[in-house]
C-alpha positions, -999 to 999 in steps of 0.1 A, spaced: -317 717 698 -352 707 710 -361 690 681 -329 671 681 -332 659 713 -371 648 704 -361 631 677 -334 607 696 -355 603 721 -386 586 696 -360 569 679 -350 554 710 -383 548 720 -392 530 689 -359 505 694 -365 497 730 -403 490 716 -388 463 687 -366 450 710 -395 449 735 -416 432 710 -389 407 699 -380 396 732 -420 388 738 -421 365 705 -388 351 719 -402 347 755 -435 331 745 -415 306 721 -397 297 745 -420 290 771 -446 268 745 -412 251 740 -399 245 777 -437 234 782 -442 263 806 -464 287 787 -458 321 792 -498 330 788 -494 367 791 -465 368 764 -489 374 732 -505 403 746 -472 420 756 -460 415 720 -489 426 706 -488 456 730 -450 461 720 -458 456 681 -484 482 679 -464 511 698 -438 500 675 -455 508 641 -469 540 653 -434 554 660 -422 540 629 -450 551 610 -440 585 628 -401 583 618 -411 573 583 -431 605 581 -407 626 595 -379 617 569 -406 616 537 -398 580 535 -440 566 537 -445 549 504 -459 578 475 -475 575 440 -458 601 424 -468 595 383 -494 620 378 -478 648 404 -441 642 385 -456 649 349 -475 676 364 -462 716 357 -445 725 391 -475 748 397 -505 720 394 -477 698 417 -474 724 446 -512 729 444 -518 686 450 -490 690 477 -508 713 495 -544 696 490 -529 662 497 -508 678 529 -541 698 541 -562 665 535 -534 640 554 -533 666 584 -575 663 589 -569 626 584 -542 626 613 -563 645 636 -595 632 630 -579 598 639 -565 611 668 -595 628 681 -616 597 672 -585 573 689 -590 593 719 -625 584 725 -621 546 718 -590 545 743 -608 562 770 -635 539 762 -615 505 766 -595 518 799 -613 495 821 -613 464 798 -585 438 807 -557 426 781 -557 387 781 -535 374 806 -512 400 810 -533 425 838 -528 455 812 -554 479 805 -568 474 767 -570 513 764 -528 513 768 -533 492 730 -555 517 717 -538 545 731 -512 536 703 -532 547 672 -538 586 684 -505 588 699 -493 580 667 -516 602 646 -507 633 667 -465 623 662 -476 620 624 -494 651 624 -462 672 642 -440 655 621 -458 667 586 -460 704 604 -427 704 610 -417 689 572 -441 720 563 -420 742 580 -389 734 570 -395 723 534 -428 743 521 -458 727 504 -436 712 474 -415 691 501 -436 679 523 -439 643 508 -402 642 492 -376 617 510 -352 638 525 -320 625 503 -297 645 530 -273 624 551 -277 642 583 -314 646 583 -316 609 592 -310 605 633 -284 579 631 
């Protein structure tokens, strides 16, 4: 039940985020258009963009759906291709984390710098990439969990796995 409810709310998060970063594009266009610029805009859309991958980098992850090269691993005896899946699971999990401990750092150190026009702290941009790591990195524990070392990085082809 937990999970469920974590699971709608990032989904919902990540759609108020596009909409968010669609409604910047649309305000800034508008303004450039009106001649009234709205200077501050860009930033928010590039604010809006960036939380808006890493929670759909996230979602991807969470339903196998990131893009895979599966030719060598699918000629492979199931064996060999439970071993990879658990090297290339073990090696994407130090990835995640090292980019979230290493995101941390640069967010903390970018707090005080400005964002353009918009008054926003540079550090609420950055934030973005180890917020999304540590998402990514739950989401592949909990694929783990649930599906083994063979499944971690197979698209889950079940109907009400998807949170729609």
């Amino acid at each position: 039940m937990l999970w469920r409810i974590y699971d709608r709310v990032e989904l919902a998060l990540a759609l108020i985020l596009l909409v968010a970063t669609v409604s910047a594009v649309l305000v800034a266009a508008m303004g450039r258009t009106l001649g009234a610029p709205v200077t501050s805009a860009p930033q928010f859309a590039q604010l809006f963009l960036l939380w808006t991958c890493m929670f759909g980098a996230d979602l991807c992850m969470r339903l196998g759906e990131h893009i895979r090269v599966s030719a060598l691993i699918d000629i492979a005896p199931p064996r060999v291709r439970k071993m990879l899946s658990a090297f290339l699971t073990i090696l994407v999990l130090v990835f995640l984390i090292w980019i979230a401990w290493h995101g941390f750092h640069l967010a903390a150190g970018n707090w005080s710098r400005e964002l353009g026009a918009s008054g926003l702290s540079y550090g609420v941009v950055t934030l973005a990439l180890p917020v999304g790591a540590v998402l990514m990195v739950i989401s592949t524990l909990r694929r783990l969990a649930a599906k083994g070392w063979s499944g971690v990085f197979e698209p889950d082809t079940d109907a009400e796995e998807y949170p729609l």
